[in-house]
C-alpha positions in Angstrom: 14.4 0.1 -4.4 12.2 1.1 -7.3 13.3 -1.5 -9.0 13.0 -4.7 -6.5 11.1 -7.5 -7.4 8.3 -9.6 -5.6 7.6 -13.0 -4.4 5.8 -13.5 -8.2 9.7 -12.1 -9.9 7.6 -9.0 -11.1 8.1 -5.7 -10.4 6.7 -4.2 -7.3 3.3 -2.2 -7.5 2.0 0.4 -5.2 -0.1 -1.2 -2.6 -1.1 2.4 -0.4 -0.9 4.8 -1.9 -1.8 7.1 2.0 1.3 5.1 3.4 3.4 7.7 5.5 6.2 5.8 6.6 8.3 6.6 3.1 8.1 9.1 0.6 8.4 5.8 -2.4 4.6 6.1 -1.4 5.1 1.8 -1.9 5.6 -0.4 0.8 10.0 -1.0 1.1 12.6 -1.0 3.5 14.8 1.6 3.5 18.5 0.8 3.9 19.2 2.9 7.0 16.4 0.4 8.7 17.5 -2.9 8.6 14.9 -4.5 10.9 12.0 -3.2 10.0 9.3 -6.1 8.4 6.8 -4.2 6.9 4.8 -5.6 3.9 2.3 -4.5 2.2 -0.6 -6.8 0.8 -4.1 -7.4 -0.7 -5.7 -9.5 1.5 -7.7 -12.4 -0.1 -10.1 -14.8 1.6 -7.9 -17.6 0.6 -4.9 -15.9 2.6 -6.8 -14.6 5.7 -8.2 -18.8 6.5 -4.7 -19.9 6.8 -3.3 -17.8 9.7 -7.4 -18.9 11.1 -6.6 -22.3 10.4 -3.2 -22.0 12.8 -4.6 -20.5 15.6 -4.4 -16.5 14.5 -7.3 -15.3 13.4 -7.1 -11.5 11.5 -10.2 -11.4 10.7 -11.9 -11.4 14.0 -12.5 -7.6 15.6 -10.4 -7.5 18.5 -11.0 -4.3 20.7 -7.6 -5.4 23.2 -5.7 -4.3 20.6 -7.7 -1.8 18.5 -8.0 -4.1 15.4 -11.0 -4.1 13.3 -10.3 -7.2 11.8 -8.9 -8.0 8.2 -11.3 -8.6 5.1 -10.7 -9.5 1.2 -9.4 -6.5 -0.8 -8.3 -4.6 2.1 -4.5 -3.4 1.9 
């Protein structure tokens, strides 16, 4: 998995590096877990008003679900 490419057809980079979910300490799905759709991601202001602009909004604090709300550079 080391080796897998991204969206850009570069090599993947360690987004967090306190991830605890795999010991690759990047963001990948393993090959016993077939379903699982984690991604890992800088978020940018650009990125964050298009989910907004659809109706889901990330970077509003939302205390129902124990989200803080998404800002640029966060991971």
């Amino acid at each position: 998995m080391e080796n897998q490419l991204n969206v850009l057809d570069t090599q993947l980079q360690l987004c967090c590096s306190h991830t605890s979910f795999t010991q690759k300490r990047f963001g990948y799905v393993p090959t016993y877990d077939a379903r699982n759709q984690s991604i890992c991601a800088i978020m940018t202001d650009e990125f964050l008003q298009f989910p907004k602009a659809q109706g889901n909004d990330l970077i509003r604090h939302n205390p129902m679900y124990n989200f803080a709300g998404l800002k640029a550079g966060d991971k």
